[in-house]
DOLUMMI-967085 format. One line per 8 residues: number of its first residue (from 1); their letters; for each residue y, x, z of C-alpha. Coordinates in nm, 2 decimals, always signed. Last residue first. Layout:
N
NUM) A) Y X Z | ... .
END
This chain:
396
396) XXXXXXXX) +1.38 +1.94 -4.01 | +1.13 +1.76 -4.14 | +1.20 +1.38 -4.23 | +1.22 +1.13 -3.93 | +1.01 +1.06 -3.66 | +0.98 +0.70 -3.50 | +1.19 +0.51 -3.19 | +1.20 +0.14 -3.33 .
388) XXXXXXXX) +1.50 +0.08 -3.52 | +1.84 -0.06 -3.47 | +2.05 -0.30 -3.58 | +2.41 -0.23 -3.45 | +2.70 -0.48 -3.22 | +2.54 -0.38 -2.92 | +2.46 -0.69 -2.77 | +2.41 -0.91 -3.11 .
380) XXXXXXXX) +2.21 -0.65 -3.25 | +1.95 -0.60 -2.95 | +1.92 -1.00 -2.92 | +1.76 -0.99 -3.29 | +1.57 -0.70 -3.24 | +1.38 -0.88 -2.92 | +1.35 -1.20 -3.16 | +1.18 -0.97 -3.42 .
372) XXXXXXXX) +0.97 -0.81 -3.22 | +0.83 -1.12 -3.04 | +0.49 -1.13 -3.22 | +0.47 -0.77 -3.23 | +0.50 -0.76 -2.81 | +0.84 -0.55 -2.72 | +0.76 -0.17 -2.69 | +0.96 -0.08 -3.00 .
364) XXXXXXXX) +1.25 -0.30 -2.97 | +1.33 -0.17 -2.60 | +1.26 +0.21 -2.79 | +1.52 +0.12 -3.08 | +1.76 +0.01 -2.76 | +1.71 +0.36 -2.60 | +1.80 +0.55 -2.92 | +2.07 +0.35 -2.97 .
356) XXXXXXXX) +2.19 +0.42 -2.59 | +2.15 +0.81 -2.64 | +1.87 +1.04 -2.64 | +1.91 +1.18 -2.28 | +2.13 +0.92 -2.06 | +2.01 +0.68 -2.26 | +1.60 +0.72 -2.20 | +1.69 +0.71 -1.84 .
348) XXXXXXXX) +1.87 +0.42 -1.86 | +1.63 +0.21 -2.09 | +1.35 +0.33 -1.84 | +1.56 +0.17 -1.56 | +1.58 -0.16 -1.79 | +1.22 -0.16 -1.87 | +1.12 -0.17 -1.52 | +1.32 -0.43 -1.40 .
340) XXXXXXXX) +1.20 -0.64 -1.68 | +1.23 -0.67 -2.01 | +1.09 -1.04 -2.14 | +0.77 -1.11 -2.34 | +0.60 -1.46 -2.41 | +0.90 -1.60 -2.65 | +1.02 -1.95 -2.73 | +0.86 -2.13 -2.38 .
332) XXXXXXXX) +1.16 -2.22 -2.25 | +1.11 -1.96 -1.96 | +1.12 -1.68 -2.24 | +1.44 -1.80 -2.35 | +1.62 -1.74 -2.03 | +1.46 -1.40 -2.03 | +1.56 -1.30 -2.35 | +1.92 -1.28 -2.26 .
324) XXXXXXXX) +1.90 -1.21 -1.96 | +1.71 -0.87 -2.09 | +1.97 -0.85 -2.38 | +2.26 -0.88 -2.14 | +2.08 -0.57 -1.92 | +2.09 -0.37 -2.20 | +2.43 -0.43 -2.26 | +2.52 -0.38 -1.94 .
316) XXXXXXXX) +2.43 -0.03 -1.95 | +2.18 +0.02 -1.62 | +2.49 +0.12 -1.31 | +2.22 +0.06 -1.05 | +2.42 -0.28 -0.94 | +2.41 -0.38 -1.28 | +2.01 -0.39 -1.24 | +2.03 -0.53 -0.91 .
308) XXXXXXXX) +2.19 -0.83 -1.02 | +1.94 -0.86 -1.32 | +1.64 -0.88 -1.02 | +1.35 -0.97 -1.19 | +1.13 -1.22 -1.05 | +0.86 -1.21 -0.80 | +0.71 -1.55 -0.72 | +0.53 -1.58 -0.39 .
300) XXXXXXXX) +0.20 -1.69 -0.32 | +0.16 -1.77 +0.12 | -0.20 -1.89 +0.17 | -0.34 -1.60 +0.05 | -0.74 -1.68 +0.07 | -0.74 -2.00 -0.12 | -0.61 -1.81 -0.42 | -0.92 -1.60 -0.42 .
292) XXXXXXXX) -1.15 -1.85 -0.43 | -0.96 -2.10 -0.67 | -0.96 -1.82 -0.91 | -0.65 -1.67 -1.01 | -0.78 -1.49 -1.36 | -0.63 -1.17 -1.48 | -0.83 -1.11 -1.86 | -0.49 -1.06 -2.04 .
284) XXXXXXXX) -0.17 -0.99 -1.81 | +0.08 -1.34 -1.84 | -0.01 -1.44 -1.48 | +0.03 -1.05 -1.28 | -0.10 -1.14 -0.98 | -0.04 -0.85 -0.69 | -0.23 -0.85 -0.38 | -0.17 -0.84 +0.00 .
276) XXXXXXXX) -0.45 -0.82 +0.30 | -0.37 -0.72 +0.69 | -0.53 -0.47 +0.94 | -0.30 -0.52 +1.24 | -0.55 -0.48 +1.50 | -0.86 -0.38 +1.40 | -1.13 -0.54 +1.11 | -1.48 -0.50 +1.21 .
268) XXXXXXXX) -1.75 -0.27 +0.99 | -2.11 -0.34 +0.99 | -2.33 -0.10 +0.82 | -2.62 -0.29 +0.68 | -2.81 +0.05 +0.57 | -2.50 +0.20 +0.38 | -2.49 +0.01 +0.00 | -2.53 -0.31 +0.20 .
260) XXXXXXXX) -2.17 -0.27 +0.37 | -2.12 -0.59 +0.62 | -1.75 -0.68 +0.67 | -1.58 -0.84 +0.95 | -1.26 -1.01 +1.04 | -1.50 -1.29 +1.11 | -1.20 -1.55 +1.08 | -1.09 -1.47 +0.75 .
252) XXXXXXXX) -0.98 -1.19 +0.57 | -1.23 -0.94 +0.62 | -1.50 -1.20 +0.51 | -1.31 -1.25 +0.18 | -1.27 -0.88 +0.08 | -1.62 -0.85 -0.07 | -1.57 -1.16 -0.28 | -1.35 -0.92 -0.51 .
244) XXXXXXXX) -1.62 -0.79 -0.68 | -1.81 -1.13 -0.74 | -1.44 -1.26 -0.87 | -1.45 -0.94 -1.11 | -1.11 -0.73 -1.09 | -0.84 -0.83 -1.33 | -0.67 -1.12 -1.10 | -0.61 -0.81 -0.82 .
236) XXXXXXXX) -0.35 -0.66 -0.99 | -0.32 -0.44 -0.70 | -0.52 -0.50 -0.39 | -0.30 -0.35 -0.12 | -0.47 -0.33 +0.21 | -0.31 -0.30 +0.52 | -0.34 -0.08 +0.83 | -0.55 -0.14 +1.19 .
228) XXXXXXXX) -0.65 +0.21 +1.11 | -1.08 +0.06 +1.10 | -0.99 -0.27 +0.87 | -0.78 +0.03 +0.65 | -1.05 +0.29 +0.59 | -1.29 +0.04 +0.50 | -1.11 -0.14 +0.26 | -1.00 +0.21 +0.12 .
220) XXXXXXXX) -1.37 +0.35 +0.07 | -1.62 +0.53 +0.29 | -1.80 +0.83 +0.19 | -2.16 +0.81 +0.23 | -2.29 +1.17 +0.26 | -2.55 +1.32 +0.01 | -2.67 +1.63 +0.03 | -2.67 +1.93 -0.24 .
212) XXXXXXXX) -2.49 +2.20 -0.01 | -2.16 +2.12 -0.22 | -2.21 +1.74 -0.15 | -2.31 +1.45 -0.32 | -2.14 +1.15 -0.29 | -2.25 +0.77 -0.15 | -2.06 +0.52 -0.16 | -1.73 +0.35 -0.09 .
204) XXXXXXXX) -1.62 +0.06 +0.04 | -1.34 -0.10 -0.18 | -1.43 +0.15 -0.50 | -1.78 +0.08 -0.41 | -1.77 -0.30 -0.50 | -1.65 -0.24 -0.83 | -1.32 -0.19 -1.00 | -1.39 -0.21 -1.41 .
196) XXXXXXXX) -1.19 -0.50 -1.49 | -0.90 -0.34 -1.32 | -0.78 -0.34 -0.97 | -0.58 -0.05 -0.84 | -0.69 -0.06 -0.43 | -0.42 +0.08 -0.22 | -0.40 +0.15 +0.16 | -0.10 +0.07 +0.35 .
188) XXXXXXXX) +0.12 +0.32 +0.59 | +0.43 +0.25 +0.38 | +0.42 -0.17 +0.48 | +0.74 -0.30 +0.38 | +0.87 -0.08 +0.10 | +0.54 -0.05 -0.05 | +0.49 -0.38 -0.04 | +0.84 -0.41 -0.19 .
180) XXXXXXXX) +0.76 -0.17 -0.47 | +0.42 -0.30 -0.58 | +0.58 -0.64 -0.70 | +0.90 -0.48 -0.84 | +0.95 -0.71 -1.14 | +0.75 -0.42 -1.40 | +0.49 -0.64 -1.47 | +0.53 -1.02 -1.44 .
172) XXXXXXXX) +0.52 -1.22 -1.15 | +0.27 -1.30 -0.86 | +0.27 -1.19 -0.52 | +0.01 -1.31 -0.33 | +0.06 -1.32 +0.08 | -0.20 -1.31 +0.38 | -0.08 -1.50 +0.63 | -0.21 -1.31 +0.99 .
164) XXXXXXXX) +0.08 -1.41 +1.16 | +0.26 -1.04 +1.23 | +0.19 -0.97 +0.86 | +0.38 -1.27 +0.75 | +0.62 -1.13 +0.95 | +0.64 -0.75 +0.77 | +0.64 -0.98 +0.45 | +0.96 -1.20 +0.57 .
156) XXXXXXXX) +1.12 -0.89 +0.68 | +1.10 -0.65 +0.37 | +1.18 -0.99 +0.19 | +1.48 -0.96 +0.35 | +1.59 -1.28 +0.52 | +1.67 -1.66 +0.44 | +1.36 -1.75 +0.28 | +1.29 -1.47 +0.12 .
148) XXXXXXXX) +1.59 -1.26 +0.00 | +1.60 -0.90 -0.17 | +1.61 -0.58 -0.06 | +1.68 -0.24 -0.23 | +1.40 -0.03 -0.19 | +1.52 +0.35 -0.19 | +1.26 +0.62 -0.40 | +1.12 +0.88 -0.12 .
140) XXXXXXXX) +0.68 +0.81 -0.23 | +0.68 +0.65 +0.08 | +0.94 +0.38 +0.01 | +1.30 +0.40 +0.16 | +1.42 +0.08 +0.27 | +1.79 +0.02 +0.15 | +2.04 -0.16 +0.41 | +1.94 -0.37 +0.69 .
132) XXXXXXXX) +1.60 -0.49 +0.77 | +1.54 -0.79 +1.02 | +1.30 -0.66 +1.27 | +0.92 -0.78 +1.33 | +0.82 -1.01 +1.59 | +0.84 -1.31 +1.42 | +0.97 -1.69 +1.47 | +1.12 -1.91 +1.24 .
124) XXXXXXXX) +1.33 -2.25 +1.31 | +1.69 -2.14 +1.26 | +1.67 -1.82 +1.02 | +1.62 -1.49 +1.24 | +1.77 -1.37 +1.48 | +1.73 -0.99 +1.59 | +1.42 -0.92 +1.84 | +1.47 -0.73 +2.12 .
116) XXXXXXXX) +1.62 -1.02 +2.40 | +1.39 -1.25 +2.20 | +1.13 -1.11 +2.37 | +0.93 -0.82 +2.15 | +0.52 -0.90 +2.24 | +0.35 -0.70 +2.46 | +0.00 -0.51 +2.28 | -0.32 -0.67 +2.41 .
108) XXXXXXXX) -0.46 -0.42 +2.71 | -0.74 -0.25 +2.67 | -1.06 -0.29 +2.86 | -1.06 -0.12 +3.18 | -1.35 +0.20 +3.20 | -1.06 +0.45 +3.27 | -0.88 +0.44 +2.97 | -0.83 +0.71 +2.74 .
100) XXXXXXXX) -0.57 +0.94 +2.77 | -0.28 +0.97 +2.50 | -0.25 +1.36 +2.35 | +0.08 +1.47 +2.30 | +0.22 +1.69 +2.04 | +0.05 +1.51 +1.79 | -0.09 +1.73 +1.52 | -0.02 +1.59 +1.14 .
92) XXXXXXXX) +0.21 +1.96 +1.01 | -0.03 +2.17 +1.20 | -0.41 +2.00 +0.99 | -0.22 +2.12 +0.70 | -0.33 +2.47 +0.66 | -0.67 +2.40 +0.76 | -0.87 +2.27 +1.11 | -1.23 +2.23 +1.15 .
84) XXXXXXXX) -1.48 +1.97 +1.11 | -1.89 +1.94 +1.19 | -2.13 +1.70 +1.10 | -2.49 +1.84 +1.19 | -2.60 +1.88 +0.95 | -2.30 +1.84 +0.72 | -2.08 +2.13 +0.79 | -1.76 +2.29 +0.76 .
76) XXXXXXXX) -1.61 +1.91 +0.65 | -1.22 +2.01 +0.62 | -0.89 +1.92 +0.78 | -0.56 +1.77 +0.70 | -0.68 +1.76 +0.32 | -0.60 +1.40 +0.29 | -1.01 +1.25 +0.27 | -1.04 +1.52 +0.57 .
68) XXXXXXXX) -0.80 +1.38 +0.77 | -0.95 +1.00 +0.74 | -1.31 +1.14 +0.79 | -1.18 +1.28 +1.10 | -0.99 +0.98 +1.21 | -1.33 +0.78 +1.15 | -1.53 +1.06 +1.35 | -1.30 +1.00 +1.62 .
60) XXXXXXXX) -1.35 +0.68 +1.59 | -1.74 +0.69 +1.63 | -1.69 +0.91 +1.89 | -1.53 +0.65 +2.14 | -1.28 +0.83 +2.35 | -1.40 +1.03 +2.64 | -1.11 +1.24 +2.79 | -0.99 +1.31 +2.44 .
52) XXXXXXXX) -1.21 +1.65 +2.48 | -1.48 +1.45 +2.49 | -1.40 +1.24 +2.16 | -1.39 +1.63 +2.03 | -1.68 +1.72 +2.13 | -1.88 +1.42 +2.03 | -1.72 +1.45 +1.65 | -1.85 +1.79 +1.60 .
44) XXXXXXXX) -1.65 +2.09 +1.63 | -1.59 +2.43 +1.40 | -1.35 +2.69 +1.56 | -1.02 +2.72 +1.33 | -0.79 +2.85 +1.68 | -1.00 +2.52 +1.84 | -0.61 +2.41 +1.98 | -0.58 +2.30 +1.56 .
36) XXXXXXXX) -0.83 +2.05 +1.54 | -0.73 +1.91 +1.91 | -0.39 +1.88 +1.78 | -0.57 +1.70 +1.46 | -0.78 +1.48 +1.67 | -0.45 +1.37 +1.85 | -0.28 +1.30 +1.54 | -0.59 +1.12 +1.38 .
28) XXXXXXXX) -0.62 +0.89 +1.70 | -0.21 +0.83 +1.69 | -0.21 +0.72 +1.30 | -0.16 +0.33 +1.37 | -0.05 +0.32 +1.75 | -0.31 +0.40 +2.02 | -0.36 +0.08 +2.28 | -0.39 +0.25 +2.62 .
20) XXXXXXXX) -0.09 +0.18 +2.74 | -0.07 +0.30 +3.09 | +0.08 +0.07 +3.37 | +0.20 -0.24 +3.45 | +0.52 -0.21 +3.23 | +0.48 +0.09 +3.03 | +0.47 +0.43 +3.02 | +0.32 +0.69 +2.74 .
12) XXXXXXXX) +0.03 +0.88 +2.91 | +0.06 +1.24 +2.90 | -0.27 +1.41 +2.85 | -0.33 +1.85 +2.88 | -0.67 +1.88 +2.68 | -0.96 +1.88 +2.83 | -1.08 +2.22 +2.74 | -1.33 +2.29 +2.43 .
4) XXXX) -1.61 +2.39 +2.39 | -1.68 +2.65 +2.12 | -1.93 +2.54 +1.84 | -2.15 +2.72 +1.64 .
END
């Protein structure tokens, strides 16, 4: 049963010209979840609780509800009729104020930052979003250390790109930091881990069984980010089937719209600020940058190591010779494999508890077979020893 619920006490955040109405990304789920958590664990549908948001659209509020439940912010009690209540978590997302709905008045487009609020940028570009300073701490609590794009962080440049509706490519090899500075720029996103298995339902979802023995269609990350107004992260996006990845397209472009066949026709439209980036990794075997799919991200940047930033994190300069080192020769075309960014920081953590031989033996052991030797060759001349690939030795 249900318990009705009071209209809950609404402060409406000011604004030139009135009441914004427009909810930030996340606001809808807060409010749900400080309506969640008001119920004292009481069960409510979906239409209650849009009514207790002075009349919101119940379709979103079931959206933010499906949203909490996916993170364990609040629970399905029920599945005919839908009904959610509150757990141990549901506290720790509440908002403390609830935004009113408007009154029957469509909503008002977000203002655009003036000039006056926005720092300057390189002579001839425009964009709302601010120019980073300093590290960027990514969701998972690492710091980003920034690099340039054209003139301003790449934090910046991507957060802009955002603002324009570009979607960007980054391509590079593994390990350059590809996933770290979307991460670093947009921490709200949604992720999608291609591989040559990803299928259409791992971007919209499908339908899953529940503990009562019904089935419920459970929608996936595209989805869930075209309806947040948050991006989408296609990772290593090259490996997944072209006929896979064709369901993004329509999201991207113009229609801003997807149609999911697996739910009755279910049309789904993109909300503010929803945004596409990938990740290309060229040398990767099987990834494949169709014309399709290329077409769609107009702006395809090249991610490269950052050898700087290596020394800067205090990695044995040794290490980070060989890495140069074999680097310069891999753009000649003599070898196919380089260390990266990633390498390097596993060198240095591998160092700092087996020892730096130890570490190099490992650099030689996960290089390619074919460039083994040439990766051992550059380890000797840096540190002045031949060493061995990590292996077991004799019994103890």
């Amino acid at each position: 049963m249900t318990t009705p619920i009071p209209p809950a006490t609404a402060t409406p955040t000011a604004s030139t010209g009135g009441s914004v109405f427009r909810l930030r990304n996340g606001e809808l789920r807060a409010m749900v979840a400080r309506v969640l958590v008001d119920c004292g664990g009481t069960s409510q549908t979906p239409r209650n609780i849009a009514a207790a948001l002075g009349g919101r659209s119940s379709g979103a509020v079931g959206n933010a509800l499906k949203s909490l439940a996916d993170r364990g912010e609040a629970e399905v009690a029920s599945t005919a009729p839908l009904m959610y209540k509150a757990t141990a978590k549901t506290e720790s997302v509440a908002a403390a104020i609830i935004t009113p709905a408007p009154s029957g008045t469509a909503r008002p487009r977000r203002p655009k930052k003036t000039a006056a609020t926005t720092p300057p940028a390189p002579s001839g570009v425009t964009g709302t979003a601010a120019v980073v300073t300093g590290l960027v701490t990514r969701p998972n609590g690492m710091a980003y250390h920034p690099r340039l794009l054209s003139g301003m962080p790449d934090v910046t440049a991507l957060r802009r790109l955002r603002d324009a509706g570009v979607a960007a490519l980054l391509y590079g090899p593994p390990g350059t930091g590809k996933t770290s500075v979307v991460e670093a720029a947009f921490p709200d996103l949604l992720t999608v881990q291609g591989d040559g298995d990803t299928t259409v339902a791992d971007f919209v979802g499908e339908y899953t069984q529940t503990d009562d023995g019904r089935y419920v269609f459970v929608h996936g990350p595209l989805v869930r980010a075209m309806r947040e107004g948050v991006p989408l992260f296609i990772d290593d996006a090259t490996l997944i089937p072209p006929t896979v990845l064709a369901v993004v397209y329509p999201a991207m472009d113009g229609r801003r719209q997807i149609v999911i066949k697996a739910n009755g026709g279910e049309v789904v439209d993109a909300a503010e600020g929803f945004y596409v980036v990938a990740g290309h990794n060229p040398g990767v075997h099987g990834a494949i940058l169709t014309d399709a799919l290329s077409s769609r991200f107009s702006a395809q940047i090249h991610v490269s190591t950052d050898y700087d930033l290596a020394t800067q994190l205090k990695i044995d300069r040794r290490a980070v010779k060989v890495a140069r080192n074999l680097a310069t020769r891999q753009a000649k075309g003599e070898i196919g494999w380089a260390p990266q960014l990633r390498e390097l920081i596993a060198f240095q953590k591998i160092a700092d508890v087996l020892g730096a031989d130890a570490a190099a033996g490992n650099l030689v052991g996960i290089a390619p077979d074919e460039d083994r030797d040439t990766v051992a060759a550059a380890v000797r001349d840096a540190f002045g020893t031949t060493v061995k690939p990590l292996a077991l030795g004799a019994r103890i």
